[in-house]
C-alpha positions, 0 to 999 in steps of 0.5 A: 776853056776861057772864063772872066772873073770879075771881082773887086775883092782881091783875095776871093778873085785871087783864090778863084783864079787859082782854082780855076787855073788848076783845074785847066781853065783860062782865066782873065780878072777884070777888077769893076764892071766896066773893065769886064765889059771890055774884055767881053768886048774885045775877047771870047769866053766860055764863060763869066763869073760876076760879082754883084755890088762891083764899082762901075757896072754891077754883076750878079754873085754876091746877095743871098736874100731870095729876092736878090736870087731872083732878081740875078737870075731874071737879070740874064744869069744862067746861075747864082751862087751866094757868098761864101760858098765852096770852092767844090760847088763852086768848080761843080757849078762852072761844070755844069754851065759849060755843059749846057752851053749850046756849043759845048763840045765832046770830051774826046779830041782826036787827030791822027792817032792822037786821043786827049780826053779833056776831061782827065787830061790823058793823051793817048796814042795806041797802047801809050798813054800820059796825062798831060797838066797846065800849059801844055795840056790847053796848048794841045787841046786849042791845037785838037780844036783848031786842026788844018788853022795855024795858030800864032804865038800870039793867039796861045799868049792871049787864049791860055795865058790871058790879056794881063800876063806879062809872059814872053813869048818864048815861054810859048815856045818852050811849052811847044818843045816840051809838048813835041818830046811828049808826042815823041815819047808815046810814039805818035805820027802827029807833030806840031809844025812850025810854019815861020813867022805864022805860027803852029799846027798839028800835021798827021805824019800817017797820010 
């Protein structure tokens, strides 16, 4: 899933971004007000964590005074966590945003004979199993997410790596290969095929 991080104070958005990643997330990091405002306008997220008191255009995470608490929240928050707070409420917190979203979706994709249990990163394919991590965990899942589309190198730059990442797109390429080794390696039918110059999808070897 995809979240923007606005923040002006760089050591807390680096330290969150970080967090977030680990914890199989997409971040994008907008520095003020009006540069999250145009990622929003020119992206999709999942989610989006404020600050309050940013240059430009306020958010709405950073006052702990109950008044400041309810003014965020009547601003059109979903949530207001104060600063300091820890970095395992704060993951727990973004969990339960994403769950009450109206779209929110199961934590089992399947294709084929394709399992990913998004929630512990475990693909499974009959008796085999393997937990996959990073890159290649978020390549699968927006691959389970968006079966019978192509998806262009381009789309995985933009969705897993974010708007700021200088990444190349033959490191796209490379996560791609590893990832067919690993379906390989559980003995599945489903194989990533690469249509030239479109892009990626998944096909069921089975039908």
């Amino acid at each position: 899933m995809r979240i923007l991080l606005a923040d002006d104070e760089w050591e807390i958005t680096r330290a969150l971004k970080i967090m977030l990643e680990r914890s199989q997330y997409t971040v994008d990091v907008a520095e003020d007000g009006a540069q999250a405002l145009d990622y929003l306008e020119n992206g999709s997220y999942d989610a989006v964590v404020l600050d309050v008191m940013m240059p430009q255009v306020d958010g709405l995470t950073a006052k702990a005074d109950i008044d400041d608490r309810v003014a965020g929240l009547d601003a059109g928050a979903d949530d207001y966590l104060p600063k300091p707070f820890s970095s395992q409420e704060f993951l727990a917190r973004v969990r339960a945003l994403l769950r009450r979203r109206p779209s929110y979706v199961q934590e089992q994709l399947s294709f084929g004979d394709l399992t990913l249990d998004t929630g512990s990163c475990l693909l499974t394919c009959g008796s085999h199993s393997m937990r996959l991590g990073g890159k290649e965990f978020q390549i699968l899942e927006l691959l389970l997410r968006n079966t019978g589309v192509i998806l262009s190198a381009a789309t995985f730059l933009e969705r897993i790596w974010g708007f700021d990442s200088d990444t190349e797109m033959n490191v796209v390429w490379v996560h791609i290969a590893y990832l067919r080794k690993h379906l390989a390696s559980i003995h599945s039918r489903v194989t990533i095929q690469s249509i030239r110059g479109v892009g990626y999808t998944l096909e069921d070897g089975s039908c």
